[in-house]
PDB file with one MODEL, atoms N, CA, C and O in Angstrom:
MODEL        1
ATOM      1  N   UNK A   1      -4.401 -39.745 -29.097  1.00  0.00           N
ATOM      2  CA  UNK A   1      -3.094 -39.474 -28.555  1.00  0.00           C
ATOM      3  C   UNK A   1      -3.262 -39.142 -27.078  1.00  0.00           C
ATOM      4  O   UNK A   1      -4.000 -38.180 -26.866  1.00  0.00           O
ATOM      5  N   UNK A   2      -2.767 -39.698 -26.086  1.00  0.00           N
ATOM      6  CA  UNK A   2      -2.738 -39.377 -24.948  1.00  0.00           C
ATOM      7  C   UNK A   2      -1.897 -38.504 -24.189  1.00  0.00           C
ATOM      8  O   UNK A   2      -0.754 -38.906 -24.408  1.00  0.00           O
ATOM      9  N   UNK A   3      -1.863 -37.818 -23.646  1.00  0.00           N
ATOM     10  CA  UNK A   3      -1.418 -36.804 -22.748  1.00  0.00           C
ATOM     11  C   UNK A   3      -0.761 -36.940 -21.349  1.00  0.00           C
ATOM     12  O   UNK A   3      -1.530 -37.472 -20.549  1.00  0.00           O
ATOM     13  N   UNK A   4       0.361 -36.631 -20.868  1.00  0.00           N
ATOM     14  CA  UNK A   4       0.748 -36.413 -19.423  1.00  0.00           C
ATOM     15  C   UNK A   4       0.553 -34.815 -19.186  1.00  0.00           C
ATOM     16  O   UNK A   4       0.762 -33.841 -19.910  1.00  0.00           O
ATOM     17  N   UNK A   5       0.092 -34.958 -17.941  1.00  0.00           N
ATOM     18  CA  UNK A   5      -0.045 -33.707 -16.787  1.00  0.00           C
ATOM     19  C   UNK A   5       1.618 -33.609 -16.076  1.00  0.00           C
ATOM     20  O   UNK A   5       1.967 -34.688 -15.598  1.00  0.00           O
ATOM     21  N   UNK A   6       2.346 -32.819 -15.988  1.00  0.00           N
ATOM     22  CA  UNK A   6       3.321 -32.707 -14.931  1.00  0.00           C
ATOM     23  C   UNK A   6       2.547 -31.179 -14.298  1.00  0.00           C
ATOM     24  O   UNK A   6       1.718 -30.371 -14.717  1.00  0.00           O
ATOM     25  N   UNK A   7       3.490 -31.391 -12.884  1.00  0.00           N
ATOM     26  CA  UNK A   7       3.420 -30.128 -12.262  1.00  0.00           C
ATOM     27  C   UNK A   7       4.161 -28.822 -13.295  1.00  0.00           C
ATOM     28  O   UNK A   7       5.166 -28.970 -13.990  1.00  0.00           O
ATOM     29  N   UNK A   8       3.544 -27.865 -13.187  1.00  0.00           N
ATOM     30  CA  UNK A   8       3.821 -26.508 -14.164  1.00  0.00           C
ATOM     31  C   UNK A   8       3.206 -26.802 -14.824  1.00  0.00           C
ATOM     32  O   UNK A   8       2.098 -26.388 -14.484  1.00  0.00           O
ATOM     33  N   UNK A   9       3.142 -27.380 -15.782  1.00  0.00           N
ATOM     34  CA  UNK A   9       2.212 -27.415 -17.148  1.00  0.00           C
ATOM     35  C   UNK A   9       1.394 -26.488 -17.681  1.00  0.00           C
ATOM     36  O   UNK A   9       1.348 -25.902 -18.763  1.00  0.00           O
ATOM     37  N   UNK A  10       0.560 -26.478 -16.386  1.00  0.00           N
ATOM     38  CA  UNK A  10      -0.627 -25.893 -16.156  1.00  0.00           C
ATOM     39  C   UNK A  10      -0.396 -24.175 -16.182  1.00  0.00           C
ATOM     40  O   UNK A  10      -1.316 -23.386 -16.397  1.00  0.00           O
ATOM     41  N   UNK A  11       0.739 -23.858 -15.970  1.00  0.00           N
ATOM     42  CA  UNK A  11       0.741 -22.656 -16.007  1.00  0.00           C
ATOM     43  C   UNK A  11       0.624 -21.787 -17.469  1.00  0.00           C
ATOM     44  O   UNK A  11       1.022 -22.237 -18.543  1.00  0.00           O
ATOM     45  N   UNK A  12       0.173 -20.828 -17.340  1.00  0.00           N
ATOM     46  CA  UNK A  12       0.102 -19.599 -18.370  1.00  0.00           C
ATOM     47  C   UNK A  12       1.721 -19.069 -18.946  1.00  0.00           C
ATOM     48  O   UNK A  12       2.581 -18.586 -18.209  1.00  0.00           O
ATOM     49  N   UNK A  13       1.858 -19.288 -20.363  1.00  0.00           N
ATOM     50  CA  UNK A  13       2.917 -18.203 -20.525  1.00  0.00           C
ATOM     51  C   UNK A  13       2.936 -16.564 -19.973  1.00  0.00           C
ATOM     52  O   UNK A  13       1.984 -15.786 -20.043  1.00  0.00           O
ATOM     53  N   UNK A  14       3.710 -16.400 -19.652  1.00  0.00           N
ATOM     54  CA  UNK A  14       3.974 -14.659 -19.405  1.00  0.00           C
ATOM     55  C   UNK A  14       4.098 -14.090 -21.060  1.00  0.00           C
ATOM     56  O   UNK A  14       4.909 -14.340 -21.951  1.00  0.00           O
ATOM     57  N   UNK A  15       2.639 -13.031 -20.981  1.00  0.00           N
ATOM     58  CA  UNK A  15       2.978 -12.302 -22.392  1.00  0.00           C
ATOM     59  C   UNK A  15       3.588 -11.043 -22.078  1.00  0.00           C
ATOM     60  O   UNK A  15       3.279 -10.395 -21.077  1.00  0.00           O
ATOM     61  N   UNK A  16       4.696 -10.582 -23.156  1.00  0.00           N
ATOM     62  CA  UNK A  16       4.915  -9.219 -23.126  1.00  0.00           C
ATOM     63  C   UNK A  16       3.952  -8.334 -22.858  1.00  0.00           C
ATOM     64  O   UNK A  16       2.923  -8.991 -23.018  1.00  0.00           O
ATOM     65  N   UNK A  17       3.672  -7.347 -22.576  1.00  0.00           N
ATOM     66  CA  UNK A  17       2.848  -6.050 -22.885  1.00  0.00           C
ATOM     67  C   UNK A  17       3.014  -5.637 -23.743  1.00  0.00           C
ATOM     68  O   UNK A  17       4.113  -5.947 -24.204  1.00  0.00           O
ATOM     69  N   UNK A  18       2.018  -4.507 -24.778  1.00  0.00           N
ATOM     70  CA  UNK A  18       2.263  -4.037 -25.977  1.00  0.00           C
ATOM     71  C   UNK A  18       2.798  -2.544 -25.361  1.00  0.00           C
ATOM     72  O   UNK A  18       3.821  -1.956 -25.711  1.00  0.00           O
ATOM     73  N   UNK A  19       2.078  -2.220 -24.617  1.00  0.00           N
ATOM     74  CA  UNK A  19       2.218  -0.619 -24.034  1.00  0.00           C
ATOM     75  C   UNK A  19       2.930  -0.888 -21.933  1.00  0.00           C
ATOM     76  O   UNK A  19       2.582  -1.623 -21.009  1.00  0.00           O
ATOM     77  N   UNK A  20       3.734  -0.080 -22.068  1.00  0.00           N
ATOM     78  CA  UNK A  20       4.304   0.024 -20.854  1.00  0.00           C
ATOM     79  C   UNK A  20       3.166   1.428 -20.055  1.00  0.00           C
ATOM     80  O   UNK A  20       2.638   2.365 -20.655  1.00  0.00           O
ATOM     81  N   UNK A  21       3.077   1.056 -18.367  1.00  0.00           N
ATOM     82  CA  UNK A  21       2.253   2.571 -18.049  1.00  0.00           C
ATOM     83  C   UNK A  21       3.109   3.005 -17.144  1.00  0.00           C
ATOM     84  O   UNK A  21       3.563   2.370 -16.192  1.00  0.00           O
ATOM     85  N   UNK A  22       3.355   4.250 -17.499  1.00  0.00           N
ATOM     86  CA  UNK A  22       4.210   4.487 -16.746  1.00  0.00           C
ATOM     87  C   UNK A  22       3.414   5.675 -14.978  1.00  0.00           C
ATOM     88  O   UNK A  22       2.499   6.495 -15.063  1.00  0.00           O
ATOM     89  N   UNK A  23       3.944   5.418 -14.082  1.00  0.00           N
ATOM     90  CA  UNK A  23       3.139   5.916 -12.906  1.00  0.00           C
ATOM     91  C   UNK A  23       3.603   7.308 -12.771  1.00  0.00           C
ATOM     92  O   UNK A  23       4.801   7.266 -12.488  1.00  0.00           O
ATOM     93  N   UNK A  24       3.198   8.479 -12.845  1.00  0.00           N
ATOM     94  CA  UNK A  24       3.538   9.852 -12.460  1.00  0.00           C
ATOM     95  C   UNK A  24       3.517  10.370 -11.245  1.00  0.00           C
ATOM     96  O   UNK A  24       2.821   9.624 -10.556  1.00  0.00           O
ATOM     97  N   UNK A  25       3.980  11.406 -10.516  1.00  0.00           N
ATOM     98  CA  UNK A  25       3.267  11.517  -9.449  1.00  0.00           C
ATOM     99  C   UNK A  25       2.517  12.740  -9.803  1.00  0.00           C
ATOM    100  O   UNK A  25       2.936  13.209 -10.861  1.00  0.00           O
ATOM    101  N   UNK A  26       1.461  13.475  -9.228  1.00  0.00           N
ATOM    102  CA  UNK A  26       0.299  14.032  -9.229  1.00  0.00           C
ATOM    103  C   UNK A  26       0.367  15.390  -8.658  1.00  0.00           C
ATOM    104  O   UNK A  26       0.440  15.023  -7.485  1.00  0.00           O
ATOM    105  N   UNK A  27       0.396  16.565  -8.590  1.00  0.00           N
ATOM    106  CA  UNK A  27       0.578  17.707  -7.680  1.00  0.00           C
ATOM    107  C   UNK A  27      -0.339  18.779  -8.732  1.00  0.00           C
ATOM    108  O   UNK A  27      -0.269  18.910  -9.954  1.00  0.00           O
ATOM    109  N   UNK A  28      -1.265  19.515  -7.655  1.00  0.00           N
ATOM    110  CA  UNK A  28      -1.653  20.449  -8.005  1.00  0.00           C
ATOM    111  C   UNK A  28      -1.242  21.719  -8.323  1.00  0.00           C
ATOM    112  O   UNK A  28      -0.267  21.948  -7.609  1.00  0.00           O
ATOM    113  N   UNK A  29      -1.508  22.778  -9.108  1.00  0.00           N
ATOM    114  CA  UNK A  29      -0.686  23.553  -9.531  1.00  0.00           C
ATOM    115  C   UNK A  29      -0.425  24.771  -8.989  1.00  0.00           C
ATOM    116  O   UNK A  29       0.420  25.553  -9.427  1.00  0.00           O
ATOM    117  N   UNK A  30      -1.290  24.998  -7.830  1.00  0.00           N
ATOM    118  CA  UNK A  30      -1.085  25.930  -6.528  1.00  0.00           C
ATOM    119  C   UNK A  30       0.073  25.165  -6.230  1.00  0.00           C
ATOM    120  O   UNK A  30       1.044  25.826  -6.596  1.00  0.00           O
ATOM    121  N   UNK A  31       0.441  24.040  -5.720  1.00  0.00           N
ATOM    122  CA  UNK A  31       1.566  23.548  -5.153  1.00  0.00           C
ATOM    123  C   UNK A  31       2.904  23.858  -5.872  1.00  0.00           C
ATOM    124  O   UNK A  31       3.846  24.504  -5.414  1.00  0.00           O
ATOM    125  N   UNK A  32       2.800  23.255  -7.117  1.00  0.00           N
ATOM    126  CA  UNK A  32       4.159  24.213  -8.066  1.00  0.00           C
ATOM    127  C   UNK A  32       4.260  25.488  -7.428  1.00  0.00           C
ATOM    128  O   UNK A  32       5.178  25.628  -6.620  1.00  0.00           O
ATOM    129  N   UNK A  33       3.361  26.594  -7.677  1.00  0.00           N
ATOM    130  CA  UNK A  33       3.697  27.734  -7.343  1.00  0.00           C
ATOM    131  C   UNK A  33       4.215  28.333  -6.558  1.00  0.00           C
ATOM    132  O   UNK A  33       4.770  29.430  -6.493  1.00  0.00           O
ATOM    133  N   UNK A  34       3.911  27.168  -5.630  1.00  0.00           N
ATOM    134  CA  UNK A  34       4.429  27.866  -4.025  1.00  0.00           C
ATOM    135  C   UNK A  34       5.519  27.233  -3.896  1.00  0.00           C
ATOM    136  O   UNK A  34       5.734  26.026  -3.787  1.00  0.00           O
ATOM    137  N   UNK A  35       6.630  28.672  -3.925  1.00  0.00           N
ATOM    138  CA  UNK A  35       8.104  28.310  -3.321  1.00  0.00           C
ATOM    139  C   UNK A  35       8.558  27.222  -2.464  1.00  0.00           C
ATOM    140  O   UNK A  35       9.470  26.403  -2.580  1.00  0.00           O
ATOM    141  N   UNK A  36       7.296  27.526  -1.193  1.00  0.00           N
ATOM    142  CA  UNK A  36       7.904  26.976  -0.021  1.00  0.00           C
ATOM    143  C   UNK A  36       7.229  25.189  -0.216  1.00  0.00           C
ATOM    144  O   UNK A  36       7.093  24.526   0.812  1.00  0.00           O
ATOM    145  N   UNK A  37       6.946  24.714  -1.265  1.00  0.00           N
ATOM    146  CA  UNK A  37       6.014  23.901  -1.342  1.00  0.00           C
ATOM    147  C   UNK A  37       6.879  22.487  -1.517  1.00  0.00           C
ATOM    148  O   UNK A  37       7.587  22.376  -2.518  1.00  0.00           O
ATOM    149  N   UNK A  38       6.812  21.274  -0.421  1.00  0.00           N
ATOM    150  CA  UNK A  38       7.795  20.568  -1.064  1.00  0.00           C
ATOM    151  C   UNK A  38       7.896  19.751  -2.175  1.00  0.00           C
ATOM    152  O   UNK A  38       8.552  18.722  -2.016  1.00  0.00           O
ATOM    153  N   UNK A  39       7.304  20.001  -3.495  1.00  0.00           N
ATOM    154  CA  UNK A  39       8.243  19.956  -4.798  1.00  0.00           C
ATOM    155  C   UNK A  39       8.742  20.794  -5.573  1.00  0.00           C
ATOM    156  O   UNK A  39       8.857  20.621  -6.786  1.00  0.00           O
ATOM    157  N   UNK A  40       9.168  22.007  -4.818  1.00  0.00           N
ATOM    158  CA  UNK A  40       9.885  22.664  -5.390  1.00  0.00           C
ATOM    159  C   UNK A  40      11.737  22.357  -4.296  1.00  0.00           C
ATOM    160  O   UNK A  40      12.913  22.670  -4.479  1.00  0.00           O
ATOM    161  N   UNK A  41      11.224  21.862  -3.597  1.00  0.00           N
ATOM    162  CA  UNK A  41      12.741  21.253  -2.328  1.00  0.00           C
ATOM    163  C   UNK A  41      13.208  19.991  -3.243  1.00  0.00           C
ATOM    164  O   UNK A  41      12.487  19.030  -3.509  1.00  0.00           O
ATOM    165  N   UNK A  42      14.396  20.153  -3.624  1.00  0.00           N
ATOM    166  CA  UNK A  42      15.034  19.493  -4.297  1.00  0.00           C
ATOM    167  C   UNK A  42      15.045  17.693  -3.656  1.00  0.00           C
ATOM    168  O   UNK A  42      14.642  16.618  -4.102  1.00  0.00           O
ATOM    169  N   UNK A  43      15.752  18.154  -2.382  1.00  0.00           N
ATOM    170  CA  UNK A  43      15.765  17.167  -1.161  1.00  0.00           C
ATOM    171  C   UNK A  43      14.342  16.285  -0.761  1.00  0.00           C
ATOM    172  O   UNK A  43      14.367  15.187  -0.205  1.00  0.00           O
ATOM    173  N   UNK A  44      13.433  16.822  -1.061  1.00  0.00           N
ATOM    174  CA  UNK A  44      12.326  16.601  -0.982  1.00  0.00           C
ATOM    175  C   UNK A  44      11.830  15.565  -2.060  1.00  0.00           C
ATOM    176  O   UNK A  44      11.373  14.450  -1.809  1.00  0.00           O
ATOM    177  N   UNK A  45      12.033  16.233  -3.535  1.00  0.00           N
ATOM    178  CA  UNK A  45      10.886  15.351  -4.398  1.00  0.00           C
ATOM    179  C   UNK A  45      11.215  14.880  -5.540  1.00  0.00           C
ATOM    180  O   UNK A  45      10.534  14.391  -6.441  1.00  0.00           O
ATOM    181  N   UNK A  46      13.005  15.183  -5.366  1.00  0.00           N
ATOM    182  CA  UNK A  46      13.493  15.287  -6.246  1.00  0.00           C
ATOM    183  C   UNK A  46      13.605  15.916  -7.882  1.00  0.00           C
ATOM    184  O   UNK A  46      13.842  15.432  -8.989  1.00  0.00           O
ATOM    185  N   UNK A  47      13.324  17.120  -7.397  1.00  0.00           N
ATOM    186  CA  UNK A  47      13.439  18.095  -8.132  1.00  0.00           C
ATOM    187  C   UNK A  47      14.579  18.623  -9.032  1.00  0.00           C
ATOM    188  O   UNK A  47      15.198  19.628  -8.683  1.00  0.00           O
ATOM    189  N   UNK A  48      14.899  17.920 -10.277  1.00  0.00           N
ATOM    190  CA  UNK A  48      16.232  18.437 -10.731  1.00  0.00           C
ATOM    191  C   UNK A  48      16.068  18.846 -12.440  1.00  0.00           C
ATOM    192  O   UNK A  48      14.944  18.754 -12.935  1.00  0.00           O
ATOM    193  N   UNK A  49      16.961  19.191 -13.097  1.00  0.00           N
ATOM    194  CA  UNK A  49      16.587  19.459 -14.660  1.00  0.00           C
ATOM    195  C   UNK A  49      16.317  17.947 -15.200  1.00  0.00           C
ATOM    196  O   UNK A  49      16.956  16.895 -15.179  1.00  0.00           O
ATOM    197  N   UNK A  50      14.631  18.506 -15.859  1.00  0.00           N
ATOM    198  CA  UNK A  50      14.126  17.022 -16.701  1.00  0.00           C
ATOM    199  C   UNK A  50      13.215  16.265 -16.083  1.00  0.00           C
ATOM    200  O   UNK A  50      12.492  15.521 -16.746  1.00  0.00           O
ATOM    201  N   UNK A  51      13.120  16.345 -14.725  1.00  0.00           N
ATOM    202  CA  UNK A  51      12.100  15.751 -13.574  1.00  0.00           C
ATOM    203  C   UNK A  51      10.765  15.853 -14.201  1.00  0.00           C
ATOM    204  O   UNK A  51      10.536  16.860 -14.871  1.00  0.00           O
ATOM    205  N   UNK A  52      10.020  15.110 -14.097  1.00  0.00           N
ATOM    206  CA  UNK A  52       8.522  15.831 -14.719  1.00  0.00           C
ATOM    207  C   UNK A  52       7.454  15.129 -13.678  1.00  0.00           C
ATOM    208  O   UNK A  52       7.653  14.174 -12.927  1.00  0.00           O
ATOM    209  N   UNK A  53       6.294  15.885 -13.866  1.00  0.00           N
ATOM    210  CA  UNK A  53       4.910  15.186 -13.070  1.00  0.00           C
ATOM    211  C   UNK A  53       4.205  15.693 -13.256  1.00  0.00           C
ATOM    212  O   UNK A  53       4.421  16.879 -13.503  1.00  0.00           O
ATOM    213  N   UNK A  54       2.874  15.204 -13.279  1.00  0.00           N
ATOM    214  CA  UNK A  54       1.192  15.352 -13.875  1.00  0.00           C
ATOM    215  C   UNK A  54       0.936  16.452 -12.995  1.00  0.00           C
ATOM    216  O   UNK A  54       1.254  16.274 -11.819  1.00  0.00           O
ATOM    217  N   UNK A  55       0.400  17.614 -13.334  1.00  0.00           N
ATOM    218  CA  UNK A  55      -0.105  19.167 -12.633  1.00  0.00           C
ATOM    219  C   UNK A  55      -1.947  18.828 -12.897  1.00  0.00           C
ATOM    220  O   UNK A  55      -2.356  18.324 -13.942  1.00  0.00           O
ATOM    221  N   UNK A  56      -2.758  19.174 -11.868  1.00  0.00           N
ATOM    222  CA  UNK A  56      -3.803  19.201 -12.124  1.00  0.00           C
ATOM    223  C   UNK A  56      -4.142  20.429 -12.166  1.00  0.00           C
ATOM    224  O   UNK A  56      -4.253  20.913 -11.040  1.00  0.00           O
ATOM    225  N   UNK A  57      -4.413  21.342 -13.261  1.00  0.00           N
ATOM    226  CA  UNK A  57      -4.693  22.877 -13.491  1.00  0.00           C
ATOM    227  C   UNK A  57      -6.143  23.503 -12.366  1.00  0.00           C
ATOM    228  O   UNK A  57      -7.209  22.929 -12.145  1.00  0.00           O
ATOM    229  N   UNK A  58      -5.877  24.234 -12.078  1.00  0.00           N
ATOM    230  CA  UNK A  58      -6.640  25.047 -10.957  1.00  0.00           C
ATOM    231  C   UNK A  58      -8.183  25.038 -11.803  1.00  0.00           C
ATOM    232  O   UNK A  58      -9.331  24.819 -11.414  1.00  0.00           O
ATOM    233  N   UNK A  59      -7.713  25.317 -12.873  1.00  0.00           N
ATOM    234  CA  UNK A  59      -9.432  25.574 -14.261  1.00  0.00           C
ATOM    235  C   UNK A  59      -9.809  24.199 -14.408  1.00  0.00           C
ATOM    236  O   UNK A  59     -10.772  24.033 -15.156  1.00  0.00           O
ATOM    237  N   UNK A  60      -9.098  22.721 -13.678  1.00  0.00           N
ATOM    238  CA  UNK A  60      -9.259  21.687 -13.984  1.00  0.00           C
ATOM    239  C   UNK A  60      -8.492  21.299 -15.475  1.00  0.00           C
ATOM    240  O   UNK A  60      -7.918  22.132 -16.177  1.00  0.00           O
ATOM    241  N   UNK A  61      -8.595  20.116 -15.730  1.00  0.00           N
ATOM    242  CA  UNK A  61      -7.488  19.323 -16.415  1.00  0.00           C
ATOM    243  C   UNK A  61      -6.149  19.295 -15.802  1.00  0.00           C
ATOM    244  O   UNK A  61      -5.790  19.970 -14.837  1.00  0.00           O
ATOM    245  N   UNK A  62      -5.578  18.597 -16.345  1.00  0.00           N
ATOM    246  CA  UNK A  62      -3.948  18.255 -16.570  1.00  0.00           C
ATOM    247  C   UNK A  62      -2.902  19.069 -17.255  1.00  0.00           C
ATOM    248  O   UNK A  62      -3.182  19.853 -18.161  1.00  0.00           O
ATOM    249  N   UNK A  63      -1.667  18.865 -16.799  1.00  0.00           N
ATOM    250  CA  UNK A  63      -0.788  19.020 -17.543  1.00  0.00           C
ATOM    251  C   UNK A  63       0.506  18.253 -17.340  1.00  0.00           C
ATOM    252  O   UNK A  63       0.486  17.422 -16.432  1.00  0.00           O
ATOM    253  N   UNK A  64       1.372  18.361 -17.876  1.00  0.00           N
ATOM    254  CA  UNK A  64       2.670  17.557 -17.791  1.00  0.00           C
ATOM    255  C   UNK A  64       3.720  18.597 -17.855  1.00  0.00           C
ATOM    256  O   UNK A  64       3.827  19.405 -18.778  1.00  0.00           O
ATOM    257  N   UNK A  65       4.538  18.523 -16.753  1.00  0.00           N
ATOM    258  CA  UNK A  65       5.037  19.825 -16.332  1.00  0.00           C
ATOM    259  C   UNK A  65       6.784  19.070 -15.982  1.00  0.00           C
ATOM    260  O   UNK A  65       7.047  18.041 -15.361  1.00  0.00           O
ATOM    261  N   UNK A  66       7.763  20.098 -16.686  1.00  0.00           N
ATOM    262  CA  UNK A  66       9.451  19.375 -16.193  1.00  0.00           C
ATOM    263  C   UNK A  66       9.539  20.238 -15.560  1.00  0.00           C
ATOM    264  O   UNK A  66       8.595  21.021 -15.452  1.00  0.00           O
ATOM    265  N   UNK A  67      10.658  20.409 -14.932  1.00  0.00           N
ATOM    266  CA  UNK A  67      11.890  21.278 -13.971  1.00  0.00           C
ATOM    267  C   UNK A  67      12.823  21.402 -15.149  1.00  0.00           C
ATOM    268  O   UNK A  67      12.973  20.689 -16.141  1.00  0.00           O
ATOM    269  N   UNK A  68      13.435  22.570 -14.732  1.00  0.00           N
ATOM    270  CA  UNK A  68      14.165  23.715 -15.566  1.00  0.00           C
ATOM    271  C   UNK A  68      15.801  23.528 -14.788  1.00  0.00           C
ATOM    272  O   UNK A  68      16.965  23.734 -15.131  1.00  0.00           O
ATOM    273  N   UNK A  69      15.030  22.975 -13.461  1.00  0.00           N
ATOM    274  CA  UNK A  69      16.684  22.861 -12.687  1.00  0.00           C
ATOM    275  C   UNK A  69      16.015  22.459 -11.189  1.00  0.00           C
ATOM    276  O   UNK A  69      14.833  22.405 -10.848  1.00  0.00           O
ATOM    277  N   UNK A  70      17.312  22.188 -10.401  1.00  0.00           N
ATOM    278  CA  UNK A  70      16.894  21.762  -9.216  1.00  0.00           C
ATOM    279  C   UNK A  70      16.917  23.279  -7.741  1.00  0.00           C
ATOM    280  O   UNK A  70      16.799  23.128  -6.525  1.00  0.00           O
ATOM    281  N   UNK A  71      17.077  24.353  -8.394  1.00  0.00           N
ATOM    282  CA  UNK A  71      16.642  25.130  -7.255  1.00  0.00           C
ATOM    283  C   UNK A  71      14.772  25.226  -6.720  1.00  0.00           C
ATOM    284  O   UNK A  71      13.682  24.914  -7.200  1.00  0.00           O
ATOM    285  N   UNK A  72      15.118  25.633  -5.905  1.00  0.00           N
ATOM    286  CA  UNK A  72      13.604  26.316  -5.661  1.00  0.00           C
ATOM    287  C   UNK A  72      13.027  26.811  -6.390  1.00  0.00           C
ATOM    288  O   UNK A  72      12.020  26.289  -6.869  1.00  0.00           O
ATOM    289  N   UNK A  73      13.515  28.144  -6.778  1.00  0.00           N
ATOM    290  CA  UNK A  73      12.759  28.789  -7.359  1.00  0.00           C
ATOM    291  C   UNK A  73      13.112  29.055  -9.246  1.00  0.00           C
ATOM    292  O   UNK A  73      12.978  30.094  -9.892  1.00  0.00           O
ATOM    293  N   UNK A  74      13.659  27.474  -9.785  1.00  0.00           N
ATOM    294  CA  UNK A  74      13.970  27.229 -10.866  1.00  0.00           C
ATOM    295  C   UNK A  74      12.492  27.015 -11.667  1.00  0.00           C
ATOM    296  O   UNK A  74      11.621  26.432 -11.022  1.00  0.00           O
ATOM    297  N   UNK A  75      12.214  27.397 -12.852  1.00  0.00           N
ATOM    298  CA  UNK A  75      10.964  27.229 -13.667  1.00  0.00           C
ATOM    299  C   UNK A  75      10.656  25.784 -14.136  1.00  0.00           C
ATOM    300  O   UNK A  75      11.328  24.885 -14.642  1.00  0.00           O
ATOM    301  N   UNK A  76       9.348  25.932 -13.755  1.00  0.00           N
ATOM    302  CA  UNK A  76       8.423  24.597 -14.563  1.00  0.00           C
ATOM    303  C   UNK A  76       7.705  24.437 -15.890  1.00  0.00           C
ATOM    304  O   UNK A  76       6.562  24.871 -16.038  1.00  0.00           O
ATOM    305  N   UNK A  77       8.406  23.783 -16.906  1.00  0.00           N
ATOM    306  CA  UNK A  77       7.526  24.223 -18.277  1.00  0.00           C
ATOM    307  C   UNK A  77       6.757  23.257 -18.296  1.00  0.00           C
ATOM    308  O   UNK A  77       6.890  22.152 -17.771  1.00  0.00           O
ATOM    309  N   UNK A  78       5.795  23.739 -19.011  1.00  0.00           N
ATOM    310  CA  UNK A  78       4.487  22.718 -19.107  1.00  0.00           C
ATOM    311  C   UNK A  78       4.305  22.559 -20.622  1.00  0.00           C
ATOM    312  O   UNK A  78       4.121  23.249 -21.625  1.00  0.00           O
ATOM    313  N   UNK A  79       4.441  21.385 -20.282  1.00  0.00           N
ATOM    314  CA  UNK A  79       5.015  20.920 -21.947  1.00  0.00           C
ATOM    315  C   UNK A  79       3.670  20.456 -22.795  1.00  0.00           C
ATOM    316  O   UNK A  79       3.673  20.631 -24.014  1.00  0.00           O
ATOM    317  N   UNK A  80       2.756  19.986 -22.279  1.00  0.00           N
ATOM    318  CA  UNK A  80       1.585  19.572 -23.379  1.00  0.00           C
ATOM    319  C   UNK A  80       0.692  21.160 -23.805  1.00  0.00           C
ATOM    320  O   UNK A  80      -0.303  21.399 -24.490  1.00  0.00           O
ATOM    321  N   UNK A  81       1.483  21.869 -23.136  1.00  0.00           N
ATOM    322  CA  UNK A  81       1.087  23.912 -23.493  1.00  0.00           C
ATOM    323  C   UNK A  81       2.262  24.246 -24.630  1.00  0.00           C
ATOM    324  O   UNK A  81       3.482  24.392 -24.545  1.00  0.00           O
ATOM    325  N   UNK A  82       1.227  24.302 -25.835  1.00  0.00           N
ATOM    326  CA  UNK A  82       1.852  24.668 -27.226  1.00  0.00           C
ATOM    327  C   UNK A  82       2.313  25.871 -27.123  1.00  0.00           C
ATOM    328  O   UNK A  82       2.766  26.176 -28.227  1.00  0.00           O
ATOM    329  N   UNK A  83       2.464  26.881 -26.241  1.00  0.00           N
ATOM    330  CA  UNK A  83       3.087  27.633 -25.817  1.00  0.00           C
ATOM    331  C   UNK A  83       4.729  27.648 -24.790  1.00  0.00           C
ATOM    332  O   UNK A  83       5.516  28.572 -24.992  1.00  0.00           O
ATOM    333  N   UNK A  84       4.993  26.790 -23.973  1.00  0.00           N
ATOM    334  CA  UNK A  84       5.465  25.893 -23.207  1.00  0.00           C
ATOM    335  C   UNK A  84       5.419  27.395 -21.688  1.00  0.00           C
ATOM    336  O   UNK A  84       6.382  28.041 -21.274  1.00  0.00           O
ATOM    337  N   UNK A  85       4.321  27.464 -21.353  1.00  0.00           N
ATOM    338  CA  UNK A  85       4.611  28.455 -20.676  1.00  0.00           C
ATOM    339  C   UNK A  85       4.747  28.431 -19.507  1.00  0.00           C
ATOM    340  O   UNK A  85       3.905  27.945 -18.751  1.00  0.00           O
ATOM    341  N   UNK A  86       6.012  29.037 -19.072  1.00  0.00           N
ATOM    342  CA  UNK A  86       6.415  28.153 -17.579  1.00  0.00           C
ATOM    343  C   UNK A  86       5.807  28.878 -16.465  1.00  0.00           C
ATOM    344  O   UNK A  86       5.317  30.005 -16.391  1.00  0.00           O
ATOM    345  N   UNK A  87       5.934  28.116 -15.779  1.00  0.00           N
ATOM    346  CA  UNK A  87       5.427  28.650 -13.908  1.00  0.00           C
ATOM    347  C   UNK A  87       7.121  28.483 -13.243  1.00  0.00           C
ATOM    348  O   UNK A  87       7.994  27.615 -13.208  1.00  0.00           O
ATOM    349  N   UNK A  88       6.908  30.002 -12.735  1.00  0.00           N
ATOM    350  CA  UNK A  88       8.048  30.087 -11.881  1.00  0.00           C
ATOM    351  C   UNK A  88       7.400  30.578  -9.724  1.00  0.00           C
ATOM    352  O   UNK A  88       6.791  31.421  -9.064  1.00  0.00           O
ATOM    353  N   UNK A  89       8.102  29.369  -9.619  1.00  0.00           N
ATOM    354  CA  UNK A  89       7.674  29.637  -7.725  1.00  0.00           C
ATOM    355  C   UNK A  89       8.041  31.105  -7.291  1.00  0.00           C
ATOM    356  O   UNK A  89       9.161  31.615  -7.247  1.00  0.00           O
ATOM    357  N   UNK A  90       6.953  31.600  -7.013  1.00  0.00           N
ATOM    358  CA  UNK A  90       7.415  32.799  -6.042  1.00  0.00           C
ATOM    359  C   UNK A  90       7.104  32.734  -4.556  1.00  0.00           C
ATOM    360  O   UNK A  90       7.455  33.648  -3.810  1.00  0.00           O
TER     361      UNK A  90
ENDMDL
END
């Protein structure tokens, strides 16, 4: 059986992905703490209730940390802490 070539042909289907990745942004957890720090500036990093981003713990590791609200000095729970124990900016 013989075959034609057209232009495209040649191309690859596009496969779905099984897993989506989703990109976080990254802030250390001295930085939460500090009031004056800009992700706790709303205007800044967008800081509002439900916001979340990857905390790198001072003892090392991670955490995954929301906003409580969009003030300054509104609390951060850290949610992969079976405790959920928040950091509030002073």
């Amino acid at each position: 059986m013989a075959s034609t070539t057209t232009i495209g042909d040649s191309q690859e289907q596009a496969v779905q992905p099984a897993v989506g990745m989703l990109e976080w942004p990254i802030v250390a957890q001295a930085d939460v703490a500090d009031i004056s720090n800009a992700i706790n500036d709303s205007t800044k990093s967008g800081k509002k209730l439900g916001a979340a981003f990857i905390m790198t713990l001072t003892a090392g590791g991670t955490d995954i940390i929301s906003a409580q609200g969009s003030a300054a000095g509104d609390d951060w729970d850290r949610i992969s802490d079976a405790g959920a124990t928040p950091i509030t900016p002073a």
